[in-house]
C-alpha positions, -999 to 999 in steps of 0.1 A, spaced: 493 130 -88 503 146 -119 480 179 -111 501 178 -75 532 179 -94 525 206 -114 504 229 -87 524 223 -56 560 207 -63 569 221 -97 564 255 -79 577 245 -48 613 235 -66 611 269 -87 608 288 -50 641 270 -38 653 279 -71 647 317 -61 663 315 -27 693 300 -46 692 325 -75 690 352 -50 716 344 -19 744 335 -52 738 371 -70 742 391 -37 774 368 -22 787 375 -58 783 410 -59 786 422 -25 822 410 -30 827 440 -59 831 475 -46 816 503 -64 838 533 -77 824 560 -63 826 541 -24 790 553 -13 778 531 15 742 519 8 735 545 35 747 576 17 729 559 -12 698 557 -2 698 595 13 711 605 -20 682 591 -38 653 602 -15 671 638 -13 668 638 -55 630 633 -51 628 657 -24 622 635 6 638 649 38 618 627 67 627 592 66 648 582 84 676 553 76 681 526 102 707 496 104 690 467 118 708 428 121 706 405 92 714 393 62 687 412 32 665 423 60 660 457 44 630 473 37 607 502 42 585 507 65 558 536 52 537 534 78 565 546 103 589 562 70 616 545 84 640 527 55 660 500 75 693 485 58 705 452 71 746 459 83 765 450 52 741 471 28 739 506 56 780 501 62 790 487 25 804 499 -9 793 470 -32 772 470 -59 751 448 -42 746 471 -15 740 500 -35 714 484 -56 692 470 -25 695 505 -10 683 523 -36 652 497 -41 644 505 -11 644 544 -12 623 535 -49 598 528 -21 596 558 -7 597 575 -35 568 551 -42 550 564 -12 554 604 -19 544 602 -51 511 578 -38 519 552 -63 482 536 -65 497 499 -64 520 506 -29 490 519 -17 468 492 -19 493 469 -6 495 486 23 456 485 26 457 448 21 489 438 50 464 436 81 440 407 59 471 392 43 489 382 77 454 370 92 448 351 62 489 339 63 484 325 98 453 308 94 451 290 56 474 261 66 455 256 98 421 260 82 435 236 55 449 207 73 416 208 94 398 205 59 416 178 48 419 155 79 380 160 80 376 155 45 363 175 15 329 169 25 302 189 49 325 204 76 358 197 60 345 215 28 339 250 48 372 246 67 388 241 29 365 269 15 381 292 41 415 283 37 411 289 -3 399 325 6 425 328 28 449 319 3 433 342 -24 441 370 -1 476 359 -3 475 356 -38 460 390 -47 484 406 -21 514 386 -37 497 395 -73 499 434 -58 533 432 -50 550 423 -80 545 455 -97 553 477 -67 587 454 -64 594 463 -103 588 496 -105 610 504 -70 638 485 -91 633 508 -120 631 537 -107 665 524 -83 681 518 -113 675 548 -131 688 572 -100 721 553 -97 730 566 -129 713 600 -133 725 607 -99 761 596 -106 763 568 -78 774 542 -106 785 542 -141 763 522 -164 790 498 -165 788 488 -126 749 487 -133 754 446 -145 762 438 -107 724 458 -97 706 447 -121 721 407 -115 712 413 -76 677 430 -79 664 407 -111 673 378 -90 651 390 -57 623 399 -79 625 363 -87 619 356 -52 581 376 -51 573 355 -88 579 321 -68 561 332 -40 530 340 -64 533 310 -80 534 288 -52 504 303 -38 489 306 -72 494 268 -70 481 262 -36 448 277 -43 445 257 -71 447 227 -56 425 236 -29 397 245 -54 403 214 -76 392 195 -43 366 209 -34 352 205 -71 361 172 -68 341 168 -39 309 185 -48 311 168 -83 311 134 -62 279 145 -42 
């Protein structure tokens, strides 16, 4: 009981603390204009143009923090109130998202493999639960232990891909962050309202780790269980 606290609820209440952390810094600071009134869309040009990249194109798509970019496609979609707003908020998730593809011009090693991991990551997403459950309604043992031993390499995809992406995340902040300034877009004194709104969404990809993180150790401390009851 105490190992399923710590594995799967401490980091299931940590995750729900992220979705908190991050839906209160972006209602709080999408409610504060910037100076300069840039929309996120004018940002986010402005940042790829500094780096030299002239063939992405910037979409609005429905949504509340929907955004992202797409490299396979270089398309850089903003969800309404980031492509049409002036707020900090807006500016800052904008720009993370151009740090992308910056990320992708430059080949940052890390983005790329990623990418390369995607296609095994969402096969492995939609089948570990499934292999999982199987595994444990037939038990640890004989055919329940492969059905777990395949959802635990299922899950370490997730993990590795999860593990991947926490860099890539920080350094498209970074770079975001840096560009606001040197480019003018904000004064280092509106940067508090960025830096609250992108600190809390990397939050967001540190739960997600963990949780999985957490998962997989559970799932391995079964089947050890199991084989050391044999």
């Amino acid at each position: 009981m105490t190992l399923w606290i710590i594995l799967i609820a401490i980091p299931m209440l940590f995750g729900l603390y992220a979705q908190f952390r991050v839906q209160s810094a972006y209602s709080k600071n999408v409610q504060i204009p910037s100076r300069g009134r840039l929309t996120g869309r004018e940002a986010a040009a402005a940042v790829m143009e500094s780096a030299g990249i002239r063939d992405v194109e910037i979409v609005e798509v429905p949504g509340q923090l929907s955004d992202h970019y797409d490299p396979s496609h270089k398309r850089l979609a903003l969800s309404s109130q980031n492509y049409r707003g002036t707020s900090l908020a807006a500016l800052g998730v904008a720009a993370h998202e151009a740090g992308h593809a910056i990320q992708h011009k430059v080949g940052y090693s890390l983005m790329t493999l990623r990418q390369t991991l995607v296609p095994a990551t969402q096969i492995s997403a939609g089948a570990s639960q499934f292999l999982i459950i199987i595994g444990i309604v037939i038990g640890a043992k004989g055919l329940g232990g492969i059905f777990l031993t395949l959802g635990a390499a299922a899950l370490a995809v997730i993990c590795l891909f999860q593990l991947v992406t926490l860099p890539v995340e920080f350094d498209a902040s970074n770079r975001a962050k840096a560009q606001l300034v040197n480019l003018g877009i904000l004064d280092r004194d509106e940067m508090h309202g960025v830096n609250d709104t992108l600190d809390a969404a990397a939050l967001t990809y540190i739960a997600a780790f963990v949780a999985s993180l957490g998962s997989l150790l559970h799932i391995l401390l079964i089947l050890s269980g199991s084989r050391r009851s044999d």
